[in-house]
N, C-alpha and C positions, 0 to 999 in steps of 0.2 A: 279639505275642510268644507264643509256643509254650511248654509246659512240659511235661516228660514224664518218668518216671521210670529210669533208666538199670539200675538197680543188678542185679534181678532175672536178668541175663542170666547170673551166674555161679555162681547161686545158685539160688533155689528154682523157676522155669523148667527146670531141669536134671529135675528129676520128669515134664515134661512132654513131654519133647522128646520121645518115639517117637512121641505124638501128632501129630495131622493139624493143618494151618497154623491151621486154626481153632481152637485149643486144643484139642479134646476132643472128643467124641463118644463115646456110649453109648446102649444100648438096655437097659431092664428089661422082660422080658415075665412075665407072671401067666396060670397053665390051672391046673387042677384037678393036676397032675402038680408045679405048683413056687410052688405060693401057700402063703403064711407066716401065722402069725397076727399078727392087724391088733393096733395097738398105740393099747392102750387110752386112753390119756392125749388120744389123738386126740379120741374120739367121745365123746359127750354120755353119763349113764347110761339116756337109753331106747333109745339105739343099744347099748348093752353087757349092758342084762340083757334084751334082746330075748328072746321063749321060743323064737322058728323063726329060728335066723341058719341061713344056707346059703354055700356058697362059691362057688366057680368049678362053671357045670354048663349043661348044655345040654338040661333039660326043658322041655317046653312042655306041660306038663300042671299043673295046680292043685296046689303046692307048700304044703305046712303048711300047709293049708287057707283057704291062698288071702292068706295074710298072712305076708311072712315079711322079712328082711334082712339084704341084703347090704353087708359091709363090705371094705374091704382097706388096708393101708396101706403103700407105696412109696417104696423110699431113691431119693433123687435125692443123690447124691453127686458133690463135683468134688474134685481132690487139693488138698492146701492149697497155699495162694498162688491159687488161681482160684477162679471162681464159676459159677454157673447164667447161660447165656447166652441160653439157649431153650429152649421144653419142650411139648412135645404129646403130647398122648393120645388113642388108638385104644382102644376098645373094641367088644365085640359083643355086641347086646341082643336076646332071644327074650322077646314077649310070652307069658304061658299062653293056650291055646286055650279052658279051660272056665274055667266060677266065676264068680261074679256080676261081676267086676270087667277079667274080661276085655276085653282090648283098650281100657281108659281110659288116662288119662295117670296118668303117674309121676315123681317127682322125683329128681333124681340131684343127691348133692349132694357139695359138696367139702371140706372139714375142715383145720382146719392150728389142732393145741395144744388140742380142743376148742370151737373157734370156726369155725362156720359160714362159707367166705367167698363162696360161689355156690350157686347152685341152678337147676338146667338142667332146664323140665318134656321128657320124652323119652316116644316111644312110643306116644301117642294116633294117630297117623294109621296107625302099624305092624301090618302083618296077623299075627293072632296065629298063634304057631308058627312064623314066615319069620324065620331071623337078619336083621339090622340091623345095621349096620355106625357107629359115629358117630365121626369122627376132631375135637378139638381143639386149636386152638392157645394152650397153656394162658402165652403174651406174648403173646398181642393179644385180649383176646374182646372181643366175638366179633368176627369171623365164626365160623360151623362151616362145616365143610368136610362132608358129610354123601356117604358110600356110597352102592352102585347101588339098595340097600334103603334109598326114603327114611324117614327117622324125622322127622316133626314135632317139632322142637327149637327152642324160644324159650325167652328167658330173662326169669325170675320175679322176680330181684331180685339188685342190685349188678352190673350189668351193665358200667358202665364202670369195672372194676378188673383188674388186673394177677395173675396169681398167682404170678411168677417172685418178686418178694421175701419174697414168703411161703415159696416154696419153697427160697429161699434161706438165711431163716434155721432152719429145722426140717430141711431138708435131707431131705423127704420130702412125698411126698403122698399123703392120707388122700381117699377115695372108700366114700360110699355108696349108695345106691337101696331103699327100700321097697317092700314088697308083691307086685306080682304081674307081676314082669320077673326073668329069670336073664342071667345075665353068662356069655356063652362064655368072655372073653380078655378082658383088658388088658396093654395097650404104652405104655409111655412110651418116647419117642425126648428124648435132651436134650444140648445143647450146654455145653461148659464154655469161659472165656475167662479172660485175667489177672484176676485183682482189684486196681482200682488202690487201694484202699483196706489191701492187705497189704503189711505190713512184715517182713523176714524179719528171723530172731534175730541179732544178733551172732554169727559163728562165729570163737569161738579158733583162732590159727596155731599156738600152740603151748602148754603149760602155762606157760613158762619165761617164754612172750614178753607183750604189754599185747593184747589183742584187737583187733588192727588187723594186715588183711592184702588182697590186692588185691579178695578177696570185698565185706571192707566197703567198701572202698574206693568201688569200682563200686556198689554198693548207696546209694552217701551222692551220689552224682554224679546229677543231672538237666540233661538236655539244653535250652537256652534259646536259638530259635532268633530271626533279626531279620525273617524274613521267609518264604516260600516253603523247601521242603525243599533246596535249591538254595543260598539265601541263605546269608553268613555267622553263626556261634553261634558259644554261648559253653558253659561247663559251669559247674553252679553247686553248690556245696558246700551236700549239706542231711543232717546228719547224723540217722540218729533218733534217740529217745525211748533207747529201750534201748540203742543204741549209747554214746552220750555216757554212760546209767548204769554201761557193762560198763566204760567207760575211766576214769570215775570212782571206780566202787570198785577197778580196778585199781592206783591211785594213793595209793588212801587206805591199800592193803595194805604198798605199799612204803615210804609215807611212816612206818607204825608201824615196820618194821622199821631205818629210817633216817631219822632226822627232816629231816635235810638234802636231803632228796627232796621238796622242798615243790611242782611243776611238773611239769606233761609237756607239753610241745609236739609238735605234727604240723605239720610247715612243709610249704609245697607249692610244688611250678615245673612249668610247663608249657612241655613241648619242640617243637618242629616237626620232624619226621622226615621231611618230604619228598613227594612221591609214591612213593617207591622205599619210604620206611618202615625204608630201612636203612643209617642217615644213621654218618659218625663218633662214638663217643659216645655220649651222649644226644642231641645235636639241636642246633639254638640255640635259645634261651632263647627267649621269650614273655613278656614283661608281668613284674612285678616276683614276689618271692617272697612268699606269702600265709601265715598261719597260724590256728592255732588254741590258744590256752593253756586249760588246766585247774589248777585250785589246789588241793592236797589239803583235804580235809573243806571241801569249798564246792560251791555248789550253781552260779555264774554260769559261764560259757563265755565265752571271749574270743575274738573273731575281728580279727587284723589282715594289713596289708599291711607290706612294707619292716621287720619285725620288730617296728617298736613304733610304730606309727601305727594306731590303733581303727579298725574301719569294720562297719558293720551286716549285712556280707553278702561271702562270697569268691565269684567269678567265675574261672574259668581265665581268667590272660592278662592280666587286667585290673586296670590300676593301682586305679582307687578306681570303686567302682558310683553308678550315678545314684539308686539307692535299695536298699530291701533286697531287689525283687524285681524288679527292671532294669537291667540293667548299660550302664556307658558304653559300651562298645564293643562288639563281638561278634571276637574278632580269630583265629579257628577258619575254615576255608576246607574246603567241600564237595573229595573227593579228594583230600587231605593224609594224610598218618599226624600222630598226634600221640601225644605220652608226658608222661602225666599222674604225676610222679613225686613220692612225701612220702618226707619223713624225720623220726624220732622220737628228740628226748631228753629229759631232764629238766635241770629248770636249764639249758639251755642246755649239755649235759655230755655226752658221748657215754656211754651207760650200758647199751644192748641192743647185742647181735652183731648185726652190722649183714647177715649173711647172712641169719641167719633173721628179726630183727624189727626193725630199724630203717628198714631203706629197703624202701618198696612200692609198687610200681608197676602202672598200668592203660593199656595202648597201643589206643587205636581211631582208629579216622576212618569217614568216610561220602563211600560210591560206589555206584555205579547199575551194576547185576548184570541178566544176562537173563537171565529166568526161564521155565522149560517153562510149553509154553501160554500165555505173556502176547507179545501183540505189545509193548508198550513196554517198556524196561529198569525195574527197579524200584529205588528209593531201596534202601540196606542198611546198618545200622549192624553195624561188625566192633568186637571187642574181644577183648584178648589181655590176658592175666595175666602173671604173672611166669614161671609154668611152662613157657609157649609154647603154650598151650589157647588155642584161636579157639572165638570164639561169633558168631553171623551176627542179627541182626533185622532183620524186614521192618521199613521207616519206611512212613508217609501222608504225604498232601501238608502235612499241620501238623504231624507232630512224629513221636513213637515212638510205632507203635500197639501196641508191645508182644506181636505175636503170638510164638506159640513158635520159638524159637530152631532151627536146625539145628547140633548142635556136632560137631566135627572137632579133628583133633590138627596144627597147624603144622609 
């Protein structure tokens, strides 16, 4: 069984889409023309009240008398809903020609919150005065990849660690070197990809209306496949944390102004739209009607089937789940349309305009698209809102990889 998160595609993916398949990509370069001052919180204080700090510069002569340091510190930034996928750094190193310390080795080291996390000895084998070139792949060290000028580069300590989640949570990276090396340039090259660990906020459809619309919708849905991308799934109702809070205090607000407002149900049916996708109707039916109750001033969630039968978990389509994270059946068919359609009232009462906030609907299926440049056709999950806005994702052979969407207008 597959699990993948659906919901992103009509929502906070949307910041990304002019981006490249791979989520993102950027480059930060650092010269003597666009270096920032390094931030302090980074570097230890004998890196901060250093008497000779120097910046980006290309001498190869005996700099502050032969002892000096350099610092810099680097946004690695991804939009929110993504993260650091990859990250490498290019920089270029001039030993000084004179001074007693010419041409030794030197340590170059990496920082993240004032905490030390590498230390790279560089520049011992380097002829002093000749730049140097040394590129890193700051996900995998090592290896170094090292320019035409080689630099004697091994590492001193903490060698098998990662810096992408370092750089992930600081969202920057801190680089120094002591003594008697100048820094022409530094490049950081870095990739950004989903973060499947982000959850986007509830967004209101309306002020009038409970905060439920086909955004959250799509956002609360994960795809649960039985097999191969090909195989039959299912869709499984995972609402978040802050969503069930926004619909809970939305409840509690009306229950003060009406006591008799003790409930809010979101019932759900899952349609079959055909291959055409544009069936009479809604579709025919699928699997029984599912729901979900809330109770004013309570904190439990109720999830059932057939209106008043409990069950630990809703599934599109699916009469009762084999548990709360596997469902009996999978009854969703690769190249189908389908329409995942709720309706909302309280008490069982028809009480919201049912244009704007009662009934909300999410339509997808999944078909295999050729794609420029790939010999084989590629998996694609589509979904459509109520508006008639198409959203496209690329799928893997196990489920949604969640890369960036391409959106279009239906």
């Amino acid at each position: 069984m597959s699990l993948r998160s659906l919901g992103v595609v009509l929502s906070v993916l949307l910041i990304a889409a002019t981006q490249s398949t791979m989520a993102g990509a950027a480059t930060v370069s650092r010269n003597p023309s666009t270096a920032t001052t390094p931030n302090a919180a980074d570097f230890p204080a004998t890196y901060n009240n250093h008497p000779f700090q120097v910046g980006y510069s290309a001498s190869t002569t005996v700099d502050s008398g032969d002892n000096h340091m350099f610092r810099d510190t680097i946004p690695i930034i991804c939009e929110k809903g993504q993260r650091v996928a990859g990250a490498s750094l290019s920089f270029m190193l001039v030993k000084i020609r004179n001074g007693a310390n010419a041409g030794d080795n030197d340590s170059l080291n990496f920082w993240v919150n004032g905490q030390k996390k590498y230390e790279l000895n560089v520049g011992k084998a380097a002829t002093p005065g000749i730049p140097a070139m040394i590129s890193l792949d700051l996900g995998a060290l090592p290896p170094i990849n090292q320019g035409p000028n080689t630099v004697t580069a091994t590492y001193s300590s903490l060698p098998n660690l990662s810096m992408i989640p370092d750089i992930r949570a600081s969202q920057r990276l801190s680089i120094g070197i002591q003594d008697d090396t100048d820094i022409n340039f530094a490049t950081v090259n870095y990739t950004c990809e989903k973060d499947p660990d982000f959850v986007p906020e509830p967004i209101p459809a309306d002020p009038c209306c409970p905060p439920w619309n086909s955004t959250n919708l799509a956002n609360s849905l994960q795809y649960v496949g039985s097999g191969p991308i090909s195989a039959p799934y299912t869709l499984k109702f995972t609402p978040s944390p802050g969503l069930i809070a926004a619909l809970q205090g939305y409840l509690n607000y009306i229950h003060l102004t009406n006591s008799s407002l003790t409930d809010l149900l979101i019932e759900f049916q899952l349609y079959d739209q055909g291959v055409s996708g544009f069936p009479p109707g809604n579709g025919t039916a699928v699997g029984p009607v599912s729901g979900m109750k809330l109770t004013a001033n309570s904190t439990s969630v109720q999830l059932h089937t057939n209106y008043n039968t409990n069950t630990p978990a809703i599934f599109t389509g699916v009469s009762t789940p084999g548990t709360s994270t596997t469902p009996s059946s999978y009854p969703m068919q690769v190249g189908r349309w389908y329409l995942v359609h709720t309706g909302m009232w309280t008490d069982k009462i028809a009480f919201f305009d049912k244009a704007k906030c009662a009934n909300v609907d999410v339509k997808m299926r999944i078909t295999f698209i050729k794609v420029l440049h790939q010999a084989a056709p590629k998996a694609m999950l589509e979904l459509i809102d109520r508006s008639g806005k198409t959203k496209t994702i690329p799928l893997d052979g196990s489920g949604l990889s969640l890369a960036v969407p391409s959106p279009s207008t239906r």
